[in-house]
The first five atom37 places (N, CA, C, CB, O) and aatype in JSON, in Angstrom:
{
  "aatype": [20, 20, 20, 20, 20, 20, 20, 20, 20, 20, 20, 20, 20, 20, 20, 20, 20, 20, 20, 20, 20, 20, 20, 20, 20, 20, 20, 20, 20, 20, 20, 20, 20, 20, 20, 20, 20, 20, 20, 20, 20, 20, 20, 20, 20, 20, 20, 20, 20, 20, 20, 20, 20, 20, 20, 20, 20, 20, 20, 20, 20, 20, 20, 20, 20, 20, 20, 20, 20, 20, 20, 20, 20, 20, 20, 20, 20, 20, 20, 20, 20, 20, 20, 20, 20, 20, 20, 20, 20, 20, 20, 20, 20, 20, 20, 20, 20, 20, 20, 20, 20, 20, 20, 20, 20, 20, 20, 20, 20, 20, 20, 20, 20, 20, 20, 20, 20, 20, 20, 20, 20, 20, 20, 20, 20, 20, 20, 20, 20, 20, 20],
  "atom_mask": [
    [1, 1, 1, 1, 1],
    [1, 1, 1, 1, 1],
    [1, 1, 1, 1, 1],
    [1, 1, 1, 1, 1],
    [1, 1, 1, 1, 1],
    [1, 1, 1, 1, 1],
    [1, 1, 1, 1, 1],
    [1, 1, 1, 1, 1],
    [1, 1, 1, 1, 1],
    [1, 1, 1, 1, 1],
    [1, 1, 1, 1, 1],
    [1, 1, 1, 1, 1],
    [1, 1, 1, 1, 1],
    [1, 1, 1, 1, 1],
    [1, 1, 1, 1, 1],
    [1, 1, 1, 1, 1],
    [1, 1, 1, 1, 1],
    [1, 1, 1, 1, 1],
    [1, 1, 1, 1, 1],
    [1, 1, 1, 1, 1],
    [1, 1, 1, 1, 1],
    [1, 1, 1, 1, 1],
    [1, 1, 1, 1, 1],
    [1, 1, 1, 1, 1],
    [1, 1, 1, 1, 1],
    [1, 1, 1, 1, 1],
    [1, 1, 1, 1, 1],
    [1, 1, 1, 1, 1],
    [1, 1, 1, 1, 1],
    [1, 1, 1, 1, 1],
    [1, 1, 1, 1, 1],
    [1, 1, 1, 1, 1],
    [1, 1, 1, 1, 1],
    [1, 1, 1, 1, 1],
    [1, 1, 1, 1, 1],
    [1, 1, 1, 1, 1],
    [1, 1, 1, 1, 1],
    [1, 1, 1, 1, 1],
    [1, 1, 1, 1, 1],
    [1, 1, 1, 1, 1],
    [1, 1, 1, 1, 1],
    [1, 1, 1, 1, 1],
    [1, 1, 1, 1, 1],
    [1, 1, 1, 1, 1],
    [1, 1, 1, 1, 1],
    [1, 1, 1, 1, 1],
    [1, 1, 1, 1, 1],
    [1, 1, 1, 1, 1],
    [1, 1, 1, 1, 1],
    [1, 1, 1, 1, 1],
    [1, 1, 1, 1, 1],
    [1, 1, 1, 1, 1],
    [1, 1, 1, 1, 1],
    [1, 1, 1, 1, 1],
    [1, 1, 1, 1, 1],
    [1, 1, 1, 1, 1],
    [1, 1, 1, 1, 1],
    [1, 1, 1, 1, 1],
    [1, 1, 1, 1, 1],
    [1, 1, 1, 1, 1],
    [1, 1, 1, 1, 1],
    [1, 1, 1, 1, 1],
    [1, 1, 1, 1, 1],
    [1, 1, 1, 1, 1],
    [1, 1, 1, 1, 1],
    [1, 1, 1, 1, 1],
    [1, 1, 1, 1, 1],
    [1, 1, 1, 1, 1],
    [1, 1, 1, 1, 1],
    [1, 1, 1, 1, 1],
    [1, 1, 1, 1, 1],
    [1, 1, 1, 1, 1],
    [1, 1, 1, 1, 1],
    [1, 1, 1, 1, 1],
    [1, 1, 1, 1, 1],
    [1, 1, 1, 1, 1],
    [1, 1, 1, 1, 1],
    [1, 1, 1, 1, 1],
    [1, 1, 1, 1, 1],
    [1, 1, 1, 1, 1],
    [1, 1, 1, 1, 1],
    [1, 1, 1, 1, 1],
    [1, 1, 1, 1, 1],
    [1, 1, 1, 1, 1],
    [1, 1, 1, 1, 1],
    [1, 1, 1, 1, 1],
    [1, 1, 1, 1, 1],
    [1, 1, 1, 1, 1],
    [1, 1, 1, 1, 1],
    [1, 1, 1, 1, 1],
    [1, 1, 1, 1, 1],
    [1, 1, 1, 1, 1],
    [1, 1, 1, 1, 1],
    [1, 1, 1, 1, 1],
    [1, 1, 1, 1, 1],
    [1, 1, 1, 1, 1],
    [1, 1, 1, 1, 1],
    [1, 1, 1, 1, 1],
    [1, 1, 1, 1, 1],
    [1, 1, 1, 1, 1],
    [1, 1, 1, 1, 1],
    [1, 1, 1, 1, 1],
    [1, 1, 1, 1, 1],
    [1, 1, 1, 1, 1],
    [1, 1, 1, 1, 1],
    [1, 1, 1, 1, 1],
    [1, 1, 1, 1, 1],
    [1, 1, 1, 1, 1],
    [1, 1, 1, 1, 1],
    [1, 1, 1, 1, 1],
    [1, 1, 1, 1, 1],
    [1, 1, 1, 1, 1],
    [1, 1, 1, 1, 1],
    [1, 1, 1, 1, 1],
    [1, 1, 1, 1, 1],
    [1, 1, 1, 1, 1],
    [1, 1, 1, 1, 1],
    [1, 1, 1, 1, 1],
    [1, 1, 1, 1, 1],
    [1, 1, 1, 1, 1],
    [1, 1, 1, 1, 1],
    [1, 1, 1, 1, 1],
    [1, 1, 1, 1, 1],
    [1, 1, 1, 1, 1],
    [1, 1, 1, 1, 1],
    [1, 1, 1, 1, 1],
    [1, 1, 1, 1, 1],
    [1, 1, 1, 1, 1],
    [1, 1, 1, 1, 1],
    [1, 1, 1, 1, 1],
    [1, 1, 1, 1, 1]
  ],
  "atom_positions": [
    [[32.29, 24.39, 14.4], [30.9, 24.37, 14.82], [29.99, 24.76, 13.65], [30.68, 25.32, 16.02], [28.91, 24.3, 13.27]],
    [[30.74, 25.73, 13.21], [29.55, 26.27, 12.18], [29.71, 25.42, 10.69], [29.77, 28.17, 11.86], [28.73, 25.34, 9.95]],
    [[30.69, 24.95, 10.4], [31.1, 23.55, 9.19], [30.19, 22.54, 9.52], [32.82, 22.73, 9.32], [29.72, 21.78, 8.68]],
    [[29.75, 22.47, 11.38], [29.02, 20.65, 11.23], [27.64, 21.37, 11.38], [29.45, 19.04, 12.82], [26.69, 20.64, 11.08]],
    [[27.36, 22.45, 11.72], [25.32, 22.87, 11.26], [25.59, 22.68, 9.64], [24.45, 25.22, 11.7], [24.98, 21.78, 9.05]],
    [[26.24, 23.28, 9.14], [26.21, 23.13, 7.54], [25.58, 21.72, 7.13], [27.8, 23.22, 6.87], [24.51, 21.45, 6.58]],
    [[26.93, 20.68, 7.75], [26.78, 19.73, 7.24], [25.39, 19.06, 7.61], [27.85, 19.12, 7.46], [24.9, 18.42, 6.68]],
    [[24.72, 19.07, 8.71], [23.51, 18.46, 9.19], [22.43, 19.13, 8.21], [23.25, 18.75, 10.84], [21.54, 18.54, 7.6]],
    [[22.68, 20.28, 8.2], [20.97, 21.42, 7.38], [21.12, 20.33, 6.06], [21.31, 24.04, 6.65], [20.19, 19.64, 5.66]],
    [[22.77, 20.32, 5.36], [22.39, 19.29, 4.59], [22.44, 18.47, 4.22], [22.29, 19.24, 4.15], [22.51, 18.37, 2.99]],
    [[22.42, 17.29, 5.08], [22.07, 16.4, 4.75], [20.45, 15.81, 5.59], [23.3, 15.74, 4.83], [19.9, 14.71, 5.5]],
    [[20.14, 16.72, 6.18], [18.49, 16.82, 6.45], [17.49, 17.46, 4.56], [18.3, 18.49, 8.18], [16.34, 17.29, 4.14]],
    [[18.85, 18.23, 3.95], [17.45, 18.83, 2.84], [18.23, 17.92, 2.07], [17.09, 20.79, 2.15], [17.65, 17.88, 0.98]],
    [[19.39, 17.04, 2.02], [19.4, 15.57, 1.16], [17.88, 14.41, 1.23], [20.87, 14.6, 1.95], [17.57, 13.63, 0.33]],
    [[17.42, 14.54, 2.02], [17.02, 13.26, 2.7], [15.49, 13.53, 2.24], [17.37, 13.11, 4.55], [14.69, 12.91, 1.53]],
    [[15.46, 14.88, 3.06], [13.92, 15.56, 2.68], [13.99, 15.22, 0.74], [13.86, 17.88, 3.24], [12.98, 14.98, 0.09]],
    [[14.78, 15.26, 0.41], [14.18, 15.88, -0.98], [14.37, 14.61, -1.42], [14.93, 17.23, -1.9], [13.84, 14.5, -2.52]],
    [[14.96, 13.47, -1.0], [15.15, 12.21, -1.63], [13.58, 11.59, -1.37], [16.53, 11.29, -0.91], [13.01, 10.99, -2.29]],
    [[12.91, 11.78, 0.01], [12.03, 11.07, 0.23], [10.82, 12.25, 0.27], [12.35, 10.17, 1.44], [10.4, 12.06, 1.41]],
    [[10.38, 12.84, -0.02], [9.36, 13.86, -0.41], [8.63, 13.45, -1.68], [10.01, 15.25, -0.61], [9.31, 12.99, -2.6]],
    [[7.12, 13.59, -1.84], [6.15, 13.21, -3.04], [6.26, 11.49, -3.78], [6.57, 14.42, -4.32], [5.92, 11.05, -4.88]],
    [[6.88, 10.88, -2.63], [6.91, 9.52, -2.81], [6.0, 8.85, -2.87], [7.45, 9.02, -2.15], [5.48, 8.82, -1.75]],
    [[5.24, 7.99, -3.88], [4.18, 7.66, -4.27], [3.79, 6.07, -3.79], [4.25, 7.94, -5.65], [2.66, 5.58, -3.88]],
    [[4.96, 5.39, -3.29], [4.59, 4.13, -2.61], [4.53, 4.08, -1.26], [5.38, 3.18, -2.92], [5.34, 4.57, -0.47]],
    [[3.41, 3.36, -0.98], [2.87, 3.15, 0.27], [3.89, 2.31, 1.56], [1.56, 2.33, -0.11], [4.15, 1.1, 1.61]],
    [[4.22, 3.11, 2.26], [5.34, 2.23, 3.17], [4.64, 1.02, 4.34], [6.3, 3.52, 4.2], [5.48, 0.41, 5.0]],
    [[3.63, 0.8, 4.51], [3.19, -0.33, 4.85], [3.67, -0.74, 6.31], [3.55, -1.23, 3.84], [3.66, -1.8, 6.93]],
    [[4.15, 0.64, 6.63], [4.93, 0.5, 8.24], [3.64, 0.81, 9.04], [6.44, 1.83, 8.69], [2.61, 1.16, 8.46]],
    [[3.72, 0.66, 10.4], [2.81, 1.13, 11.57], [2.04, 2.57, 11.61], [3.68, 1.13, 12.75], [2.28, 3.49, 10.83]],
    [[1.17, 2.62, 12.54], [0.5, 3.99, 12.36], [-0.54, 3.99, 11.69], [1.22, 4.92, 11.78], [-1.3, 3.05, 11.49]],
    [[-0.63, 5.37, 11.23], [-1.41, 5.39, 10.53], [-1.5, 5.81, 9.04], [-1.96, 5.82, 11.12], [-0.48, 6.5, 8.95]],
    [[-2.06, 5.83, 7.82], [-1.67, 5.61, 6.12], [-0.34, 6.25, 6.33], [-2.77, 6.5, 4.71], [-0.05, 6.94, 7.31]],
    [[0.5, 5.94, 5.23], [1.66, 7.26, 4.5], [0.97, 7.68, 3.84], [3.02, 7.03, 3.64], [-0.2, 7.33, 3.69]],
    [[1.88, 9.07, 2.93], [1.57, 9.96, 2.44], [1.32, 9.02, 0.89], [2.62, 11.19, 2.7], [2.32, 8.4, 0.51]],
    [[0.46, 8.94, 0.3], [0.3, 8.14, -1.1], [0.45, 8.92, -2.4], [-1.13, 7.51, -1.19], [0.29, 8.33, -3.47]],
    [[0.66, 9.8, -2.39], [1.21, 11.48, -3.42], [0.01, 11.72, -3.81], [2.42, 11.45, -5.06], [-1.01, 11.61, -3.12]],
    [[0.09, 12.06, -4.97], [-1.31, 13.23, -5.41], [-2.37, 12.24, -5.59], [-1.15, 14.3, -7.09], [-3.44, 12.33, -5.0]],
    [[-2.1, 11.38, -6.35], [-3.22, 10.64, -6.95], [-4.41, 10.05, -5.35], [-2.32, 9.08, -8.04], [-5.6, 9.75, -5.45]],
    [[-3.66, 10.05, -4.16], [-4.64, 9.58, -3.39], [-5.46, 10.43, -3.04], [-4.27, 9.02, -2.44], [-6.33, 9.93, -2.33]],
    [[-5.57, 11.43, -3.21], [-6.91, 12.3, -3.3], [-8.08, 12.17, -3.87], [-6.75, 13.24, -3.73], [-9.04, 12.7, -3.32]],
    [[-8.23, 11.54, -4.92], [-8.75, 10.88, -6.2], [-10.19, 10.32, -5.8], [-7.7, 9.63, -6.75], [-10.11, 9.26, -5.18]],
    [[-11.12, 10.67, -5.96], [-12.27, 10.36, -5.34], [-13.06, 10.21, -6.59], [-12.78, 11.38, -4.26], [-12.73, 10.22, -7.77]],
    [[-14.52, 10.04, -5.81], [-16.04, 10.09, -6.84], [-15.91, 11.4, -8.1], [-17.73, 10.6, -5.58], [-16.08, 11.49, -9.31]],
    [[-15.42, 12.45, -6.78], [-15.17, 13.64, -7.78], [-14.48, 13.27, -9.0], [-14.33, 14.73, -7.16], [-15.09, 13.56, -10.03]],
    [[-12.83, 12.43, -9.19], [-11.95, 12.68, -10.06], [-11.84, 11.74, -10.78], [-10.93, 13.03, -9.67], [-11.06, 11.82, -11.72]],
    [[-12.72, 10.35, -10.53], [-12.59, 9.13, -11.04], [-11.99, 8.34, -9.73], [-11.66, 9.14, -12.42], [-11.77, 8.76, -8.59]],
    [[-11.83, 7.29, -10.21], [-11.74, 6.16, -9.52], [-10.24, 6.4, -8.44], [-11.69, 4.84, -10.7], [-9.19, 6.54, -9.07]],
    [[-10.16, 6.45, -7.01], [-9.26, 6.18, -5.92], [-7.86, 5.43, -6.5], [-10.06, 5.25, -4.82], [-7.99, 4.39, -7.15]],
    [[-7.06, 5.77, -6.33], [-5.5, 4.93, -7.03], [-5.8, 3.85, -5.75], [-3.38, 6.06, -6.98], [-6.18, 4.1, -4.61]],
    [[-5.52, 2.73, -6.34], [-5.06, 1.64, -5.72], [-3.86, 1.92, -4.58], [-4.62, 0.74, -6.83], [-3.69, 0.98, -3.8]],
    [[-3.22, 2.79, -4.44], [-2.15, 3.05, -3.62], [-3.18, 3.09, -2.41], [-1.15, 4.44, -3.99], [-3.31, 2.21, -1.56]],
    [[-4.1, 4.58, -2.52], [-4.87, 4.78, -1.68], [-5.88, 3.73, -1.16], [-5.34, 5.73, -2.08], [-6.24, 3.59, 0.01]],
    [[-6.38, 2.83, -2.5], [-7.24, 2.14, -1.06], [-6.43, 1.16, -0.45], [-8.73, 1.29, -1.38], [-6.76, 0.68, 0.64]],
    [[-5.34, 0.8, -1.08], [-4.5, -0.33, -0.36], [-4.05, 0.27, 1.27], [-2.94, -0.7, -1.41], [-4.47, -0.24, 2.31]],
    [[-3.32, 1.21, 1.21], [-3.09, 2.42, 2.49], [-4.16, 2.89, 3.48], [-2.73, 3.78, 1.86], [-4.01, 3.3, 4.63]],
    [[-5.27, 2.74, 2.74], [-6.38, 3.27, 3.38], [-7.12, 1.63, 4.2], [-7.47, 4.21, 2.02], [-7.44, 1.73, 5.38]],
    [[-7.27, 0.57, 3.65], [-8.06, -0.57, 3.82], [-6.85, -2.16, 4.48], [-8.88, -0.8, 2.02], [-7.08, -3.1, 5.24]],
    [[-5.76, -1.76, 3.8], [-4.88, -3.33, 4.13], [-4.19, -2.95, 4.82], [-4.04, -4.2, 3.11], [-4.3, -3.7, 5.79]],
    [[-3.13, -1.9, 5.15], [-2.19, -2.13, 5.64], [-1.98, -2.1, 7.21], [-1.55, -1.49, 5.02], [-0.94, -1.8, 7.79]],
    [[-3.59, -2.58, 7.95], [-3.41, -3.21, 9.16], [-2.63, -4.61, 9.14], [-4.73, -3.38, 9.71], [-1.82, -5.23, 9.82]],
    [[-3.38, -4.72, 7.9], [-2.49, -6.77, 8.23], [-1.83, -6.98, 7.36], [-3.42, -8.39, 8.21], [-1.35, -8.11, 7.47]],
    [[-1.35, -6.19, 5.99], [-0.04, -6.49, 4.78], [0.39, -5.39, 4.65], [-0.33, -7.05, 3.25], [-0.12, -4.35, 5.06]],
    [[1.55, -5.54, 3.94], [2.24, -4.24, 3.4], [3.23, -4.59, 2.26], [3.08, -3.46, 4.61], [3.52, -5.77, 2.45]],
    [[3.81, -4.18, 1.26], [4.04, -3.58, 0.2], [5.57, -3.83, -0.45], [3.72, -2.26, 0.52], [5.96, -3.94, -1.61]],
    [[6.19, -3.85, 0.78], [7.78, -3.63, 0.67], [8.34, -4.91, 1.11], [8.4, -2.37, 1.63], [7.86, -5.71, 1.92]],
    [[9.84, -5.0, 0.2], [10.54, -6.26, 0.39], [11.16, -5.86, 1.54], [11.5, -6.8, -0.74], [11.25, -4.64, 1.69]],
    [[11.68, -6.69, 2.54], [12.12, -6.66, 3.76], [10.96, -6.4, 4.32], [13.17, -5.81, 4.07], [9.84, -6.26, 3.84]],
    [[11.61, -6.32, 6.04], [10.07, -6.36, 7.47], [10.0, -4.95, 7.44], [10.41, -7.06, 9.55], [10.86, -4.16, 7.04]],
    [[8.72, -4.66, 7.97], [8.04, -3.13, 8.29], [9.05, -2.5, 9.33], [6.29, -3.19, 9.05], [9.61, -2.97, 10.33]],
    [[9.06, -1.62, 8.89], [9.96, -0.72, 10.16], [9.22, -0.04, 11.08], [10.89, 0.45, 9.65], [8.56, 0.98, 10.83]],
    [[9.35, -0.83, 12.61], [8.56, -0.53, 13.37], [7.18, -1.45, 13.48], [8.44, 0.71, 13.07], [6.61, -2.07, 12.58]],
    [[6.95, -1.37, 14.33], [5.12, -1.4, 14.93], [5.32, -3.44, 14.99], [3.26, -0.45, 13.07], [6.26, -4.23, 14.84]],
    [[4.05, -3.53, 15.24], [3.94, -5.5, 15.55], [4.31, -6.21, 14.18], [1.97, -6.22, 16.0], [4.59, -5.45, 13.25]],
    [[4.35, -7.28, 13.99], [4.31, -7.76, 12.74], [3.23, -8.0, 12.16], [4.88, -8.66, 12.64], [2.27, -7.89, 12.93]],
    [[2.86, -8.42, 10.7], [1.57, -7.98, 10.28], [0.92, -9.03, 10.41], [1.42, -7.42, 9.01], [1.67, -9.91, 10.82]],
    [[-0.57, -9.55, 10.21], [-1.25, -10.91, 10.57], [-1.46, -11.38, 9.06], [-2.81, -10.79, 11.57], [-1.61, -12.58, 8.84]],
    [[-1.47, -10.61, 8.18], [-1.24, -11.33, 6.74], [0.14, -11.18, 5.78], [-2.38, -10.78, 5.84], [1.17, -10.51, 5.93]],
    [[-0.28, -12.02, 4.82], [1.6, -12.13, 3.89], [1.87, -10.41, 3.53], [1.57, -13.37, 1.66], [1.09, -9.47, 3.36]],
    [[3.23, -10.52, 3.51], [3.5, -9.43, 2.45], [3.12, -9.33, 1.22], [4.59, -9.3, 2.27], [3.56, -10.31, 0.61]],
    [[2.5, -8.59, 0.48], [2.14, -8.33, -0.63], [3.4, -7.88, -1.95], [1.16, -7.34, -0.27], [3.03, -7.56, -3.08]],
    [[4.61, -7.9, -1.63], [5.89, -6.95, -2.23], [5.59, -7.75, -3.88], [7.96, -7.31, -1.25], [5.78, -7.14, -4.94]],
    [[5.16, -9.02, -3.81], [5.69, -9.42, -5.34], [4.49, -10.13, -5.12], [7.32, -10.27, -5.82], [4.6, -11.22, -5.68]],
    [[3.82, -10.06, -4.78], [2.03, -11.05, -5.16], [1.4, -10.56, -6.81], [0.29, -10.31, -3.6], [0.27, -10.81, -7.23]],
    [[2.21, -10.01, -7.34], [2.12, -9.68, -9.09], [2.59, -10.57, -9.45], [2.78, -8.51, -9.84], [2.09, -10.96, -10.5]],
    [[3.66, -11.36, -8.96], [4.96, -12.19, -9.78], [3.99, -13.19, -9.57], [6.81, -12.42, -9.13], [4.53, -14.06, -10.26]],
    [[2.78, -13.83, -9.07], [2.09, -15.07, -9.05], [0.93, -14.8, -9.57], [1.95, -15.7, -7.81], [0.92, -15.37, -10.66]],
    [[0.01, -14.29, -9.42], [-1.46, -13.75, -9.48], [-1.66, -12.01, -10.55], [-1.91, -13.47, -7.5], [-1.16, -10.9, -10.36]],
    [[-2.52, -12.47, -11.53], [-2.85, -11.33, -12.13], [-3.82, -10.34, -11.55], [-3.25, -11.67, -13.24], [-4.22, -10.63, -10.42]],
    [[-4.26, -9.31, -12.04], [-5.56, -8.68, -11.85], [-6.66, -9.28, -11.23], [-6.0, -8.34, -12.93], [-7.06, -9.34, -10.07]],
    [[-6.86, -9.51, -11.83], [-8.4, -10.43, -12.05], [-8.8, -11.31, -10.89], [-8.33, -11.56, -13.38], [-9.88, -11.3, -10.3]],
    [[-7.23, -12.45, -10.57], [-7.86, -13.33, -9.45], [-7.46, -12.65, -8.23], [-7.35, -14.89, -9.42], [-8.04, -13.11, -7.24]],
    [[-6.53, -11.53, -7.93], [-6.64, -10.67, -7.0], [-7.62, -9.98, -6.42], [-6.09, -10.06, -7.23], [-7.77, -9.8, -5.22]],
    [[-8.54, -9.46, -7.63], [-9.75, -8.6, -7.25], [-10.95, -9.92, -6.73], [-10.35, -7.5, -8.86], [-11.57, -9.66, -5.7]],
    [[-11.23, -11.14, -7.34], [-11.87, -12.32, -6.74], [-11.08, -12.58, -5.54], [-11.91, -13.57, -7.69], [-11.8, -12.62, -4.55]],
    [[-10.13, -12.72, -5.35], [-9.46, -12.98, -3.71], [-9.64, -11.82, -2.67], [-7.71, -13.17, -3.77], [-9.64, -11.96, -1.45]],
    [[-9.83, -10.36, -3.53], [-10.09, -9.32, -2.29], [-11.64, -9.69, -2.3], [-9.65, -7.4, -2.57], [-11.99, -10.07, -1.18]],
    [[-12.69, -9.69, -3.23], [-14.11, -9.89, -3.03], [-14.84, -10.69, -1.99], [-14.51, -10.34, -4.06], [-15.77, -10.38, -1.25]],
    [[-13.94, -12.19, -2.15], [-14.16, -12.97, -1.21], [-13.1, -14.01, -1.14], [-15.39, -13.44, -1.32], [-13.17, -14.91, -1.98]],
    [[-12.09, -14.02, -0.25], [-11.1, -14.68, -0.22], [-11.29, -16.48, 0.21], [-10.3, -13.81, 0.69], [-10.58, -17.44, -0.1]],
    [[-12.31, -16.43, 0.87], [-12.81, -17.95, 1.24], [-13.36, -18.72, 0.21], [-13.89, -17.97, 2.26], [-13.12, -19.93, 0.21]],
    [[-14.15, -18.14, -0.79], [-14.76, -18.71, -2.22], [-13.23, -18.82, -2.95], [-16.07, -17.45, -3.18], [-13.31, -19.96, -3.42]],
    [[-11.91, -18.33, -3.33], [-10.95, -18.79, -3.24], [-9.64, -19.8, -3.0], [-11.11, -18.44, -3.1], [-8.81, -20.26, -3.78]],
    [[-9.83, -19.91, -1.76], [-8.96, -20.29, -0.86], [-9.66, -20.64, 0.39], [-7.99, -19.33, -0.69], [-9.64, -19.84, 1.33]],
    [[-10.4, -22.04, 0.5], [-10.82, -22.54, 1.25], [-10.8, -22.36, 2.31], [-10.68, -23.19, 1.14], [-11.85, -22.41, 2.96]],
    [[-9.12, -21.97, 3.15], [-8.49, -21.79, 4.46], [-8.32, -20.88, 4.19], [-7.49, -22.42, 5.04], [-7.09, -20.86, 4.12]],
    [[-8.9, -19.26, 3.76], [-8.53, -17.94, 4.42], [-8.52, -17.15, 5.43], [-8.79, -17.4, 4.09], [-9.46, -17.46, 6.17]],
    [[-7.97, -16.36, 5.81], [-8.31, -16.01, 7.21], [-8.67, -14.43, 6.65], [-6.9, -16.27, 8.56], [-8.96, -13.79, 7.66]],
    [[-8.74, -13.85, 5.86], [-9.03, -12.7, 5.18], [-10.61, -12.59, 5.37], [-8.52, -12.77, 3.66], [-11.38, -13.55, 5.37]],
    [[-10.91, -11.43, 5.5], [-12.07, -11.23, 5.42], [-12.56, -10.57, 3.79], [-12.3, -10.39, 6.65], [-11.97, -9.76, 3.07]],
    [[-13.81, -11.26, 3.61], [-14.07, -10.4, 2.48], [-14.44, -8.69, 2.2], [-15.02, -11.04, 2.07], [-15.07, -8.12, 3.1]],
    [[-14.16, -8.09, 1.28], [-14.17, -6.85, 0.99], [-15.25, -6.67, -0.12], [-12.82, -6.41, 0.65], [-15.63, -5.53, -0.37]],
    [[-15.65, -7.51, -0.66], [-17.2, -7.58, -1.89], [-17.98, -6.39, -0.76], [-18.47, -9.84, -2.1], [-18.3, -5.42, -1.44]],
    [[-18.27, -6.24, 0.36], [-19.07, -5.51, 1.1], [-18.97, -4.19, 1.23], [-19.06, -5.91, 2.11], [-19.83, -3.32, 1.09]],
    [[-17.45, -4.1, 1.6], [-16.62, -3.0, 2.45], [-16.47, -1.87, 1.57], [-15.12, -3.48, 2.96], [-16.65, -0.71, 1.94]],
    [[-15.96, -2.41, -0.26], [-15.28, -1.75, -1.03], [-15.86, -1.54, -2.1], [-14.26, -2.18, -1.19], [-16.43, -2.61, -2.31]],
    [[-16.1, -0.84, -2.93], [-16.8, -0.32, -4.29], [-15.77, -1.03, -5.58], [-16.81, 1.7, -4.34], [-14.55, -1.1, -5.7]],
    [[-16.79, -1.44, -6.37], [-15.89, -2.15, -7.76], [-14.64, -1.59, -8.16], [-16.68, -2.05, -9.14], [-13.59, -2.17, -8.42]],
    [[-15.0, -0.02, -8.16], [-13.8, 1.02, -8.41], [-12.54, 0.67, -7.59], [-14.24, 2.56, -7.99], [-11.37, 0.5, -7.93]],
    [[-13.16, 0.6, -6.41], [-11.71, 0.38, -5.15], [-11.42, -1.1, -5.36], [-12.15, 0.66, -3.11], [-10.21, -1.26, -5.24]],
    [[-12.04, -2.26, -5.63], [-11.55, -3.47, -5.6], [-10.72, -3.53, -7.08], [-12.78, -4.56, -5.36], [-9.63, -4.06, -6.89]],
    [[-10.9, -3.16, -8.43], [-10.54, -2.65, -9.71], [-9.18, -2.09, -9.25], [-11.62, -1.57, -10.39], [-8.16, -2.63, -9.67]],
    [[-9.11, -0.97, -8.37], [-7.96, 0.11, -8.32], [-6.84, -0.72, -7.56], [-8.42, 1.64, -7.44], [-5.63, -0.68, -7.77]],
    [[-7.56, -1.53, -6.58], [-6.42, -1.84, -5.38], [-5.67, -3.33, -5.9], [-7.3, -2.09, -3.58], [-4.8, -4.06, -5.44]],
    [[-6.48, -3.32, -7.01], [-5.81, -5.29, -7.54], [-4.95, -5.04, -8.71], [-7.31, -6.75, -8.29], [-4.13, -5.9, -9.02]],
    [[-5.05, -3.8, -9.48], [-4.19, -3.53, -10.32], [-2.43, -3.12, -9.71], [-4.96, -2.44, -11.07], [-1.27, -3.37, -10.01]],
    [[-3.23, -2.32, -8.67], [-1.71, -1.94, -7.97], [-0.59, -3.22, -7.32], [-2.13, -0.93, -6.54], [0.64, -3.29, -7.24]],
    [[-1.48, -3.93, -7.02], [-0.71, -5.32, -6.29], [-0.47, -5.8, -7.53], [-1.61, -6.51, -5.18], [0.71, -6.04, -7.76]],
    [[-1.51, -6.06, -8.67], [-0.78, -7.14, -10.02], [0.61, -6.17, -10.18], [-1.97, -7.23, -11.99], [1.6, -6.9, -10.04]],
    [[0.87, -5.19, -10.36], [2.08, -4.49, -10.65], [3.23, -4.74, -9.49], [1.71, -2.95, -10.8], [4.37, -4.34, -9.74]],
    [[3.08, -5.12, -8.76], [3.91, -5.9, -7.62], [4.43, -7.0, -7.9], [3.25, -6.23, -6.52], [3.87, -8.08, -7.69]],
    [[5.91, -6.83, -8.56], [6.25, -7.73, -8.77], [7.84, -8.38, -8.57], [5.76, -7.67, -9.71], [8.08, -9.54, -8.88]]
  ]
}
C-alpha cells in the first residue's frame, strides 16, 4: 500500500514538472492556457507575446498543435500548427488585418479593428514560427 502512494505522489510530481511553465498555447477548449511569463507583457513592458494574443483572441476557432484539440467541439477555422511552413510574417499580419481583402472567400473576420499593430506584429510572428 504504502510502495503504490509512493509510486502515484510520483509520478503526479513527474508530470507536474514535465508540464509546468510551458510556454505553448494548447489551443484545447475553455478558457486561454497558461502562456508562461511573457503573457503578462503589456503597454507597461512592451509589446504582448504573440502566444498571448493568439490565446487570448483565436483560439475560439484555431489552435496551434499537430493532431485534434483535446476535448471541447471542433474548431470553425484551420489549424494553425505549420501555417509558417506556407506564409511569412507579413502576409499573415495582412490576412489577420483583413482576411477578405486577401482571400476573397474568407470566413474570418477582420482584426485591423479589434487588435493594435503591436498585437497584429506579435501574433503573426508567432504563427510565421509555426512550422
Amino acid at each position: 500500500m504504502l510502495r503504490a502512494s509512493f509510486a502515484i505522489i510520483g509520478c503526479c510530481a513527474l508530470l507536474a514538472a514535465n508540464g509546468c511553465g510551458s510556454s505553448e498555447p494548447t489551443g484545447s477548449g475553455g478558457g486561454p492556457p497558461f502562456a508562461g511569463p511573457d503573457a503578462m507583457k503589456g503597454s507597461m513592458m512592451g509589446p504582448p507575446s504573440g502566444n498571448a494574443v493568439f490565446d487570448k483572441n483565436c483560439t475560439g476557432c484555431h489552435q496551434v498543435m499537430t493532431g485534434a484539440a483535446p476535448g471541447g467541439p471542433p474548431r470553425k477555422g484551420p489549424n494553425l500548427a505549420k501555417v509558417g511552413a506556407e506564409h511569412k510574417a507579413d502576409w499573415i499580419a495582412d490576412y489577420v488585418k483583413n482576411p477578405a481583402k486577401v482571400k476573397a472567400d474568407s470566413k474570418m473576420p477582420e482584426f485591423a479593428s479589434k487588435l493594435s499593430a503591436d498585437d497584429i506584429k506579435s501574433v503573426s510572428e508567432f504563427l510565421a514560427e509555426k512550422k
